[in-house]
BALO-237855 format. One record per residue: residue in one letter; x, y, z of N, C-alpha, C in turn; chain. Coordinates in steps of 0.02 Angstrom, whole numbers. Each point is the difference from the previous one (the first is absolute). Layout:
<recs>
REC   r      nc1      nc2      nc3     cac1     cac2     cac3      cc1      cc2      cc3   c
REC   A        X        Y        Z        X        Y        Z        X        Y        Z   A
...
</recs>
This chain:
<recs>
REC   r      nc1      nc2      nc3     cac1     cac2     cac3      cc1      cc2      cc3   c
REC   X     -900     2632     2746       26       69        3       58        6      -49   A
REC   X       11       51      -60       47       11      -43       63       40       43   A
REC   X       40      -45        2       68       32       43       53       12      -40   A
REC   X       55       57       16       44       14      -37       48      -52       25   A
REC   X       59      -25      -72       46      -55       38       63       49       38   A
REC   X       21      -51       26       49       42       64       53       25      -60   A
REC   X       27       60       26       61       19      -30       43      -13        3   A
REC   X       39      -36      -23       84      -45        0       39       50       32   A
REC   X       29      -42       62       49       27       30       55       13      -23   A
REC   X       28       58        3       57       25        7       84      -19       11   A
REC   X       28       12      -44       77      -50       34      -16        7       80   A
REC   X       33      -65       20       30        8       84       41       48        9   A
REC   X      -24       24       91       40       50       18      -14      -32       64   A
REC   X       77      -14       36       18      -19       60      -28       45       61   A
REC   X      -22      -28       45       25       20       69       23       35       32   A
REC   X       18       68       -2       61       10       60       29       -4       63   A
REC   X       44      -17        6       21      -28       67       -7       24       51   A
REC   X      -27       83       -7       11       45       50      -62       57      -49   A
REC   X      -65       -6       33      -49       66      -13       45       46       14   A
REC   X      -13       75      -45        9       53       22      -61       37        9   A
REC   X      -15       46       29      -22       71       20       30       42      -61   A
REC   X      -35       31      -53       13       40      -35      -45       67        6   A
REC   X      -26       -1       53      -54       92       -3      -61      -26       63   A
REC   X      -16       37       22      -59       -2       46      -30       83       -1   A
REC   X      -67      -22       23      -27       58      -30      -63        8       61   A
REC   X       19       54       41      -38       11       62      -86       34      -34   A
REC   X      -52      -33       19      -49       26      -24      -46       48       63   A
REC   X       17       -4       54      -24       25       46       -9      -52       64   A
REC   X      -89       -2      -23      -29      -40       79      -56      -63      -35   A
REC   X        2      -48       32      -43      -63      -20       19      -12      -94   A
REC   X       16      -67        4       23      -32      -59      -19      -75      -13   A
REC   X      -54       -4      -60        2      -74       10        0      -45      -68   A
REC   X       11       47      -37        0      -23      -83       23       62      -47   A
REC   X       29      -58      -51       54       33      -21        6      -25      -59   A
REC   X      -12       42      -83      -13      -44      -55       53       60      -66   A
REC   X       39      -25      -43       27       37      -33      -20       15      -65   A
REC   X       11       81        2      -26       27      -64       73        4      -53   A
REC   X       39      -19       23       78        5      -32       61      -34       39   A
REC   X       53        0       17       63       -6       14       36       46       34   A
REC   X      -36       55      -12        4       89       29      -53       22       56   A
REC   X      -73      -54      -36      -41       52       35      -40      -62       46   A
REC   X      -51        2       27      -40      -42       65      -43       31       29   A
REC   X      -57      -20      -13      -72        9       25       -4      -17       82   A
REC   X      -23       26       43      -10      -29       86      -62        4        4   A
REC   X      -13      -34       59      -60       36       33        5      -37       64   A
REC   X      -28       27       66      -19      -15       69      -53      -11       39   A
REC   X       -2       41       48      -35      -13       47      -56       88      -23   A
REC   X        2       19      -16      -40       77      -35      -31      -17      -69   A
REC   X      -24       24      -12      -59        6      -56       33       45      -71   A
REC   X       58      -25       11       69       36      -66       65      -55      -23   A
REC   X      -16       -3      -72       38      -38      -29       80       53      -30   A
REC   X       51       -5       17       37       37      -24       52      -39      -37   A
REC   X       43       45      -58       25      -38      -51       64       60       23   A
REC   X       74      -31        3       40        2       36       60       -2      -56   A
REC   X       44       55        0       52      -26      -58       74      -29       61   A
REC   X       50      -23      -13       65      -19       44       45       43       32   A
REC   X      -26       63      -23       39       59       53      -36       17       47   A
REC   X      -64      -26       34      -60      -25       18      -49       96        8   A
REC   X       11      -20      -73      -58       62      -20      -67      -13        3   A
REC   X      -55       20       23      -71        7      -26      -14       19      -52   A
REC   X      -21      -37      -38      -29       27      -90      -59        1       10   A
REC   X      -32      -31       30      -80       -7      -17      -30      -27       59   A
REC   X      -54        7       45      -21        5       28      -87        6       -7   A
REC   X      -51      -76       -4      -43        4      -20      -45      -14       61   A
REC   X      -47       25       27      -65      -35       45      -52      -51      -35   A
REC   X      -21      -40       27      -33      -35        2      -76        8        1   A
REC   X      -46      -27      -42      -68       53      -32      -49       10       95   A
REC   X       18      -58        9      -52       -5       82       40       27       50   A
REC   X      105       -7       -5      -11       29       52       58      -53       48   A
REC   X      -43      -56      -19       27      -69       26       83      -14      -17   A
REC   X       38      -33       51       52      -26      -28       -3      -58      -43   A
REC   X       37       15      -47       -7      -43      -53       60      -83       18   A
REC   X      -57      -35       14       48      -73       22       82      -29      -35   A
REC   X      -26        8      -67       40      -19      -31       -6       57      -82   A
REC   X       79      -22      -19       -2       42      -70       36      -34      -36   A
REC   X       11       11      -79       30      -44      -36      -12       69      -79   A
REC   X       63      -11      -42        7       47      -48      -24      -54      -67   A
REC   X      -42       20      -33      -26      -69      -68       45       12      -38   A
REC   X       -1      -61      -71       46       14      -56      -22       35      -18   A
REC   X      -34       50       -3        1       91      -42       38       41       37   A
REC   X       31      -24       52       43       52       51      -60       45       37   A
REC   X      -56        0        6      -83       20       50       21      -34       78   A
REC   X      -21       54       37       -9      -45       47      -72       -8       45   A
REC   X       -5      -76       29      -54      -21        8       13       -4       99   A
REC   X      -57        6       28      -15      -31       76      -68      -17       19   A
REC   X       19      -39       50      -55      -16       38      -48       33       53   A
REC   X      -39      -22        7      -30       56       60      -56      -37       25   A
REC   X       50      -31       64      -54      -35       33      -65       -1       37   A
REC   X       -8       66        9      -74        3       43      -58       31      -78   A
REC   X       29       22      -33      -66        9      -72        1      -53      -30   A
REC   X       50      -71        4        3      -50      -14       -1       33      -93   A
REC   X       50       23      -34       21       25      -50       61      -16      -12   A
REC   X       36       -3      -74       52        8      -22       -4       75      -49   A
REC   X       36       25       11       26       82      -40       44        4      -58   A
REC   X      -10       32      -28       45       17      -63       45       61      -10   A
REC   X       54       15       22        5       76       -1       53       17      -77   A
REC   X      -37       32      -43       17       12      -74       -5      105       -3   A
REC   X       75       16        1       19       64      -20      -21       50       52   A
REC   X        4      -46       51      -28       26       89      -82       17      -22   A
REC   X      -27      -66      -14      -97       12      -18       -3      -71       52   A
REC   X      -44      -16       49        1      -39        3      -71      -42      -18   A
REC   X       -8      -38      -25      -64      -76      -24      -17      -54       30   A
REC   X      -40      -12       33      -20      -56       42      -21      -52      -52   A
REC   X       54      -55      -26       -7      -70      -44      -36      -57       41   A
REC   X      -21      -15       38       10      -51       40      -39       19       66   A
REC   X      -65       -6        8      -45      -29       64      -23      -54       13   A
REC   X       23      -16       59      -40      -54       34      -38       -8       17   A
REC   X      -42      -70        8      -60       -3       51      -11      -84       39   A
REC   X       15       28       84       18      -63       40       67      -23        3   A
REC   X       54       69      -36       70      -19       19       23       58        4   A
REC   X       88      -14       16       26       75       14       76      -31      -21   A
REC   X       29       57      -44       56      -22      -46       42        7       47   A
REC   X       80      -37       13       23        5       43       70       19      -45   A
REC   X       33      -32      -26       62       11      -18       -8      -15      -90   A
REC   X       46       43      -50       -7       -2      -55       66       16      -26   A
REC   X      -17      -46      -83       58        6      -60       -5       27      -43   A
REC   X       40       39      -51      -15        8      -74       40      -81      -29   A
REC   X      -22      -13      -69       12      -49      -14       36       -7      -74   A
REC   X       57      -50      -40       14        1      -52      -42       24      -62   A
REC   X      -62      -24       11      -52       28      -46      -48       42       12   A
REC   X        6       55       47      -15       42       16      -69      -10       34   A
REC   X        2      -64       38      -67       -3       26       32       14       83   A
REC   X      -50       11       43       -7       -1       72      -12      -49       33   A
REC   X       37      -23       58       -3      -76       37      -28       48       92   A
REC   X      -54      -30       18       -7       31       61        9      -62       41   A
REC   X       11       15       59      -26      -41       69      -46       27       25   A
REC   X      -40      -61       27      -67       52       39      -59      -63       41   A
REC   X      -11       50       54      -39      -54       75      -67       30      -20   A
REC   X      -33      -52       15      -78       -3       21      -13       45       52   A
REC   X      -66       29      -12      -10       65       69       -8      -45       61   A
REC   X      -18      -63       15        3      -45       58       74      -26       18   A
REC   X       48       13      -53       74      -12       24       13      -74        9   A
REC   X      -48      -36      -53        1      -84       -4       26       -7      -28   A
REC   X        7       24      -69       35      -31      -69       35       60      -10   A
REC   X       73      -20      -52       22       37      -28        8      -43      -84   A
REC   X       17       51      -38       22      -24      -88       45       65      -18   A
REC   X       17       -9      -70       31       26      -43      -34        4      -57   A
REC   X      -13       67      -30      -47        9      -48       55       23      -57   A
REC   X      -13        0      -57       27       15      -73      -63       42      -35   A
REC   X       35       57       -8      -48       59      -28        3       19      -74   A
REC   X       -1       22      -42        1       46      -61      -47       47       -9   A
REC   X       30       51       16      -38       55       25      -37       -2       41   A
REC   X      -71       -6       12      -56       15       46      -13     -103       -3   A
REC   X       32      -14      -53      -43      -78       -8       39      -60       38   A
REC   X      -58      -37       24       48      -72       23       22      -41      -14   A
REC   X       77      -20      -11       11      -54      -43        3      -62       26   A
REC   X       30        3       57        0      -69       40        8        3       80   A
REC   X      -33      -53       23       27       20       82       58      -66        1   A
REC   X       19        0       47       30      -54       25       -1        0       98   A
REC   X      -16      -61       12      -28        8       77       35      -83       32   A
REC   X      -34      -38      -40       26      -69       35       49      -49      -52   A
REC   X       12      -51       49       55      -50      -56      -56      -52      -18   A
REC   X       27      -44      -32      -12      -57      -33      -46      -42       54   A
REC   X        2        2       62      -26      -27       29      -52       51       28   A
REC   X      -20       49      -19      -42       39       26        5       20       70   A
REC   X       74       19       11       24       15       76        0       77      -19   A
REC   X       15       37       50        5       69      -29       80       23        3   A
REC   X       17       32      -61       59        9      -18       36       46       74   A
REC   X      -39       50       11       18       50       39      -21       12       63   A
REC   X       11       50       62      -11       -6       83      -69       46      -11   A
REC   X      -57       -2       33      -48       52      -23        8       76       43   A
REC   X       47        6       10        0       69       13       84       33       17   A
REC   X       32       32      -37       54       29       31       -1       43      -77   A
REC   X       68       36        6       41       58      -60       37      -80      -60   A
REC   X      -22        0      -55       23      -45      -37       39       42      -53   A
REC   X       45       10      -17       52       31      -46      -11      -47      -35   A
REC   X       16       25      -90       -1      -32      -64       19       30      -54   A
REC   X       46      -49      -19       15       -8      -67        6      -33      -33   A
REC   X       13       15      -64        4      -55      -87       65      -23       -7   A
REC   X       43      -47        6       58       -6       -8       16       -8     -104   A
REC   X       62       -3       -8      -36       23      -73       20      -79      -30   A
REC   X      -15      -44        5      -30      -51      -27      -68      -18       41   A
REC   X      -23       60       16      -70       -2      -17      -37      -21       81   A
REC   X       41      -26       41       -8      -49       56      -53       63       43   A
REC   X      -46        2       46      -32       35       44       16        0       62   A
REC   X       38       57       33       31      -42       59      -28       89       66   A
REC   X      -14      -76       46      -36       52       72       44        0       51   A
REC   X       33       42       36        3        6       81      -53        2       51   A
REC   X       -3      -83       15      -72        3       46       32       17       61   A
REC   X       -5       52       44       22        0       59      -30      -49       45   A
REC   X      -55      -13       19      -22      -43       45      -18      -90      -42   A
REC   X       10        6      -41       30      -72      -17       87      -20       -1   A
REC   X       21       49       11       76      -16       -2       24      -30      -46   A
REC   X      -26       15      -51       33      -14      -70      -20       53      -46   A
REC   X       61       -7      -51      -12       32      -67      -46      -75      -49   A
REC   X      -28       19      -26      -58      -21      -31       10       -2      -72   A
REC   X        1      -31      -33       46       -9      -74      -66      -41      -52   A
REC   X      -15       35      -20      -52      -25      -54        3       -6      -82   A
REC   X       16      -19      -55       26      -22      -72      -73       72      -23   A
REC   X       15        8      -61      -65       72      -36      -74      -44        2   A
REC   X        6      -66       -3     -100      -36       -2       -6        2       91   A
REC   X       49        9       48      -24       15       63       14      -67       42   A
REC   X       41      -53      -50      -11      -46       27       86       10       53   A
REC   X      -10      -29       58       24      -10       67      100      -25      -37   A
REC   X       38       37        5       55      -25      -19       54      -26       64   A
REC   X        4       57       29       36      -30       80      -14       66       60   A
REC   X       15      -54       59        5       78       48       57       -1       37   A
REC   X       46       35        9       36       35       32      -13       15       59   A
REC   X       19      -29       71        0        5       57       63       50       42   A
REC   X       58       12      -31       45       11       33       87      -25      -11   A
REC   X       42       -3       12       53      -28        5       11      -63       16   A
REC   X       12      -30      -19      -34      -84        0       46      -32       87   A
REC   X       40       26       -4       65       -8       63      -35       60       74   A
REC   X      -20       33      -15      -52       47       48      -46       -9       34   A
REC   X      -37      -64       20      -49      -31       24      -20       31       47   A
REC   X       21       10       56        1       52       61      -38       62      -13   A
REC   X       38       29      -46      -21       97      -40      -90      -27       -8   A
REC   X      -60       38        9      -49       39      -24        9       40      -56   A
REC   X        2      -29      -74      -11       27      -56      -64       45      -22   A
REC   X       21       48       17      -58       58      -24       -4       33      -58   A
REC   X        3       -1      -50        0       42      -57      -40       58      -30   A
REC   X       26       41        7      -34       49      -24       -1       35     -100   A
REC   X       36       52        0       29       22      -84       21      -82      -34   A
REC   X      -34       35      -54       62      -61      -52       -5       44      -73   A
REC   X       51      -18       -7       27       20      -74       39      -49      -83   A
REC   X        7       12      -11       41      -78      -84        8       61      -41   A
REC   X       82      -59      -13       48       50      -48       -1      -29      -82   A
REC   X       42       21      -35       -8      -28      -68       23      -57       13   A
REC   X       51      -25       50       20      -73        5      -62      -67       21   A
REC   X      -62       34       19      -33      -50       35       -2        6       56   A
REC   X       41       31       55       35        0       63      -88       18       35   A
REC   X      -10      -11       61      -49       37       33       21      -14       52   A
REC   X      -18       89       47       41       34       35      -73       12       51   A
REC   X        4        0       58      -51       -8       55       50       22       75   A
REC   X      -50       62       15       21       43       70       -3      -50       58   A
REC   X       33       -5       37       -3      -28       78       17       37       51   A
REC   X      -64       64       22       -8       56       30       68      -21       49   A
REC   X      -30      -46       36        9      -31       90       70      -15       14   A
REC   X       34      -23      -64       83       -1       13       25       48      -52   A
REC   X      -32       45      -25       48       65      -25       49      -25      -71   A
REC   X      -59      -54      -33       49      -36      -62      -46      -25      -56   A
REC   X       34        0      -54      -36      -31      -72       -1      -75       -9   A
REC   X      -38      -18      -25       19      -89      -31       -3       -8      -83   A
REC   X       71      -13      -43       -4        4      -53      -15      -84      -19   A
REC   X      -65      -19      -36       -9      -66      -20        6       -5      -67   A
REC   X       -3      -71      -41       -4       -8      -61      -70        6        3   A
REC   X       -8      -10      -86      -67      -13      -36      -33      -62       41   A
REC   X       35      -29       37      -49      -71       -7       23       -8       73   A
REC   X        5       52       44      -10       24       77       67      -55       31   A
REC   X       60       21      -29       79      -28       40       16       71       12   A
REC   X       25      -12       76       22       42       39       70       32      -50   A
REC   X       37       53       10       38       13      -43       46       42       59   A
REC   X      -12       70       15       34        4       48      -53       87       48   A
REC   X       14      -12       40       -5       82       46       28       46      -28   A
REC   X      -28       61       -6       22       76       11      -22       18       80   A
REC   X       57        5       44      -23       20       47       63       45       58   A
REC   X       36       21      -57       58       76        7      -44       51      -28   A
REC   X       43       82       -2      -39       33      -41      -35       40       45   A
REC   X      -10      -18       65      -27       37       66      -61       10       -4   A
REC   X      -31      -80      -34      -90        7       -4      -25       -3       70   A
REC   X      -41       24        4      -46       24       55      -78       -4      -15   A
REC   X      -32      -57       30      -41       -5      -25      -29        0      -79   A
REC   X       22      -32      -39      -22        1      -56      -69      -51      -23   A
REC   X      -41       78      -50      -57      -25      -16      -37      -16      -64   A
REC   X      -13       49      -21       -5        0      -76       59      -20      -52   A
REC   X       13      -42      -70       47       22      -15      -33       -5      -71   A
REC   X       57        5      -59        3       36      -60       63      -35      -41   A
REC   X      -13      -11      -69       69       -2      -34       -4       52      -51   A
REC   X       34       36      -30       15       35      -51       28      -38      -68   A
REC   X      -21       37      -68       10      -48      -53       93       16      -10   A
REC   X       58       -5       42       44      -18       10        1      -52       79   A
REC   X      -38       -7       21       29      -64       22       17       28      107   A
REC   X      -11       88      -15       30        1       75      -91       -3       44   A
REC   X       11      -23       45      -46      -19       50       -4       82       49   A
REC   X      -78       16       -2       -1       52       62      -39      -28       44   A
REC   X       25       20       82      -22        2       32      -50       16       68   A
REC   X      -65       19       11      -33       35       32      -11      -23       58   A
REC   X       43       44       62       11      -28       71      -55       45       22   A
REC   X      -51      -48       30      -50       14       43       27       48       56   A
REC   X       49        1       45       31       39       71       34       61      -25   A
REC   X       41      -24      -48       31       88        1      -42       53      -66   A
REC   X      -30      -30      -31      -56       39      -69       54        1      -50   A
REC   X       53      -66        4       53       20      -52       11      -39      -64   A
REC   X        3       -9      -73        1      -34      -45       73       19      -14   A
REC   X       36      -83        0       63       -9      -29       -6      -48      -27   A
REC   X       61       27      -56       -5      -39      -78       83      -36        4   A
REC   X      -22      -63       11       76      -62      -14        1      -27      -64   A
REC   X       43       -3      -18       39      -55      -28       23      -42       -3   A
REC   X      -22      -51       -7      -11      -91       10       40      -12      -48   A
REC   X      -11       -9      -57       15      -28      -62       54       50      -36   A
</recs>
């Protein structure tokens, strides 16, 4: 597979000692993903069959339905700034270009579950078998398949065969999943091969690590929701614990997002609310 090389990181930018809360942005009712079209602006969507794009004075700009109808599982904005979703019962991925929307992407014997836009403008899906045995991660360009990735080196299977798997590209390129019912984030190198997994807080043994959203900043950082205690887990590239976001008055947090400055939004499943911190 011809892959783009990772893009050289960025000077370091520390930590802060103390997240802030810089804007929250009430979208209504049911919230479960949350992908940015800007720094200003943020795409949602829920539990309804409407994707809405949201500016920080928490305006409605746009407001699109969905071609079937269906709630759209997951959404994600591509590098053309388009945005793309899933739609799990036509077992489809969507294209929505100048509010037209294009069905890129049918399945057959699976159903897309959670999706990325990608550095090189390709699409990364998650997606279960209609028997709910297997799951993988597919690599698209356009309508075409570029690669799956499903098991490791030992022909174990990378992933749990059935739950909500969140994904993204970290930008050295790494493939990384929130398996909820494997209790790990799932960390895969661009050939798919098995890099590490992420269980949790290494001192936390006790806690049930559930992961849901994940997100990666220009630092490498990847950022993964933990609905159940109302907190973030910021890891390195190479899955070291780093520290919690868990001030900020998250509530259930699910989906998340980084913006190409670096602030993290957040999409709380309980109150339908996306707030945007400042970590870094």
């Amino acid at each position: 597979m011809n892959s783009p090389e990772a893009v050289p990181t960025p000077p370091s930018k520390p930590l802060l000692d103390e997240p802030r809360l810089t804007a929250t942005i009430d979208t209504g009712k049911g919230l479960y993903s949350v992908s940015c079209l800007s720094d200003e602006e943020v795409w949602t969507c829920g539990d309804k069959g409407f994707m809405k794009l949201f500016n920080l004075q928490c305006k409605l700009l746009t407001s699109i339905q969905t071609v079937s109808g269906n709630m759209p599982i997951d959404i994600t904005v591509t590098r053309d700034g388009d945005l793309a979703y899933a739609d799990y019962k036509t077992k489809t991925v969507n294209l929505v270009k100048n509010i037209q929307i294009q069905t890129v992407i049918t399945l057959q014997g699976w159903g897309p579950r959670n999706i990325c836009g990608t550095s090189s403008g390709d699409l990364l899906v998650t997606m279960d078998s209609d028997d709910l045995t297997e799951s993988k991660v597919v690599r698209f360009s356009g309508s075409t398949e570029k690669q799956t990735i499903q098991s490791d080196d030992q022909g174990q299977p990378l992933y749990s065969p059935h739950c909500t798997k969140y994904i993204s590209e970290n930008r050295n390129l790494d493939i990384c999943v929130a398996d909820f019912d494997s209790s790990a984030v799932v960390v895969v190198n661009q050939s798919g091969k098995l890099r590490f997994k992420y269980t949790g807080h290494p001192f936390n043994t006790e806690e049930i690590f559930r992961p849901f959203g994940i997100a990666t900043d220009s630092q490498s950082h990847i950022m993964t929701a933990e609905s159940s205690y109302h907190r973030i887990h910021i890891i390195d590239q190479d899955g070291q614990f780093l520290r919690y976001i868990e001030n900020c008055d998250l509530r259930s947090p699910w989906g998340l997002c980084v913006d190409i400055k670096d602030n993290l939004f957040v999409a709380e499943s309980d109150t339908a609310k996306v707030k945007k911190i400042q970590y870094l």
